[in-house]
C-alpha positions in Angstrom: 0.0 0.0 0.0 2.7 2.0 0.9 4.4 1.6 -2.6 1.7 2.7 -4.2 0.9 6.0 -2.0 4.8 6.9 -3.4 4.2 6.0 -6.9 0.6 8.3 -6.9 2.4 10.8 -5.1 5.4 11.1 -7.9 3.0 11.4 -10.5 1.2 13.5 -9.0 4.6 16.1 -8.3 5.4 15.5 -11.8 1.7 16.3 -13.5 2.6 19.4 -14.2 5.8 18.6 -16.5 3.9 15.7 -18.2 1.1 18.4 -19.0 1.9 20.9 -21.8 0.6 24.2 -20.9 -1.9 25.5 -23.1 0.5 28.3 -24.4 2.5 26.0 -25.6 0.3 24.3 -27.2 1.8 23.7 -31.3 0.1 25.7 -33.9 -1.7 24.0 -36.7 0.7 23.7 -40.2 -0.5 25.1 -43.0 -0.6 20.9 -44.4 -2.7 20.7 -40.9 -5.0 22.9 -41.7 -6.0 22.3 -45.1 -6.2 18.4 -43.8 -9.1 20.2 -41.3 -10.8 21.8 -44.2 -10.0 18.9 -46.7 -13.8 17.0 -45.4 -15.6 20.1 -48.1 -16.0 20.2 -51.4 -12.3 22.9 -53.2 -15.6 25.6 -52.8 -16.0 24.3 -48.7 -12.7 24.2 -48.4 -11.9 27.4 -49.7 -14.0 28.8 -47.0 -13.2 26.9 -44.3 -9.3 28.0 -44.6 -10.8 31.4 -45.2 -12.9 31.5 -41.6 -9.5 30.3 -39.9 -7.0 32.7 -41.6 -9.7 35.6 -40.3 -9.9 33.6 -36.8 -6.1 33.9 -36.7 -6.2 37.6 -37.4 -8.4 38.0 -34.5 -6.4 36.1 -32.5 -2.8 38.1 -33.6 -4.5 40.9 -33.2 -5.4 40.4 -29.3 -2.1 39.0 -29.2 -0.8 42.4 -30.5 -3.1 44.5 -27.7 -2.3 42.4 -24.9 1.6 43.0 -25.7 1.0 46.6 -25.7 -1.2 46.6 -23.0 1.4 44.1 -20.7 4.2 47.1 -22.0 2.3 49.4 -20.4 2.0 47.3 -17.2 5.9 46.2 -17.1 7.7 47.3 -14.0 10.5 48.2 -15.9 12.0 52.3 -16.9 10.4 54.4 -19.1 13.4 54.3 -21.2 13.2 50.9 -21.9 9.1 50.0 -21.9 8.9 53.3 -24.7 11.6 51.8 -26.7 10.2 48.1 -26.5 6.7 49.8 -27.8 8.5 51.6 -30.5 10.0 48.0 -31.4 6.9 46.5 -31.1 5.2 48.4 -33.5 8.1 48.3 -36.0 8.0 44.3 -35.2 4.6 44.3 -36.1 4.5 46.4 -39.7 8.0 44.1 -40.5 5.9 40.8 -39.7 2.9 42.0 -41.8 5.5 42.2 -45.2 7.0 38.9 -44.2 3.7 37.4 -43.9 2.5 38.5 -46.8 5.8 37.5 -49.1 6.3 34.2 -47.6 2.3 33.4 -48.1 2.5 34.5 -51.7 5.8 32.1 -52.2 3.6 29.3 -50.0 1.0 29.4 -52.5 3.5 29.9 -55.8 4.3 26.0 -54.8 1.0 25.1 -56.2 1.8 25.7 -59.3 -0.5 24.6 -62.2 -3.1 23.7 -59.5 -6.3 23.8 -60.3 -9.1 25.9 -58.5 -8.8 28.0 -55.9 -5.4 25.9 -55.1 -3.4 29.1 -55.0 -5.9 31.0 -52.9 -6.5 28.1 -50.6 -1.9 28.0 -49.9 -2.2 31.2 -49.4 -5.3 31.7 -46.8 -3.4 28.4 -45.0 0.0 30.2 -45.0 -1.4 33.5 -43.4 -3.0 31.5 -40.4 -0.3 29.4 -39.6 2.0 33.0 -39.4 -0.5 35.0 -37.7 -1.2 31.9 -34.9 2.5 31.5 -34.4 3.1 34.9 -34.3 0.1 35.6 -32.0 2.1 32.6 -29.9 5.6 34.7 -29.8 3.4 37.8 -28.6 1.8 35.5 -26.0 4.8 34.2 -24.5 7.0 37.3 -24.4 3.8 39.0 -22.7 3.9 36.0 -19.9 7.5 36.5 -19.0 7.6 40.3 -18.3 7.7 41.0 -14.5 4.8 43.9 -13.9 4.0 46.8 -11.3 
């Protein structure tokens, strides 16, 4: 009985390193995602990559507010939060041209494909970026010490 009580009791201490947290969680692939919208006809599965490339926006987007917000909070100089905002914001516009190069690219790999093939790479591309960049934002908000 007493074995037993130790081996519940050392899973139960290491639970919380068996258990990802939900931040770190892996964003969907752009080959994930078009499996998840593969079930529709090119028409249904044109719109279904469309609804979560505008999803992911949403979500970079509060990603982007709660970094400036959590900036605003950090118990950190002046100095240094004013210059981390400026940063951010350049961050941001720099990410937004990336995006938007390596999606076209992404979707240039389709080549002859038929359809909305090209549109479909492309709308895949964009919510893979904005969910892993959404992530980054996330995760640099979570490890700044604030007032």
């Amino acid at each position: 009985m007493r074995t037993i009580k130790l081996i519940c009791f050392g899973l139960v201490a290491c639970l919380p390193t068996m258990v990802p947290a939900a931040s770190t969680a892996p964003v969907a692939s752009e080959k994930t995602l078009r499996e998840e919208c593969s079930a529709f006809s090119q028409a249904g599965m044109r719109d279904c990559l469309a609804e979560k490339a505008e999803a992911s926006q949403k979500a970079l987007r509060r990603a982007e507010e709660k970094m400036a917000g959590t900036l605003s909070k950090w118990d950190e100089d002046n100095k240094y939060v004013n210059q981390a905002r400026t940063k951010l914001a350049a961050s941001n516009r720099k990410f937004a041209e990336y995006r938007e190069t390596q999606c076209d690219f992404s979707a240039s790999l389709s080549g002859g494909g038929a359809g909305n093939a090209h549109e479909m790479g492309h709308l895949a591309c964009v919510s893979e970026l904005n969910n892993r960049r959404a992530q980054q934002l996330r995760d640099a908000a979570s490890d700044l010490p604030l007032k």
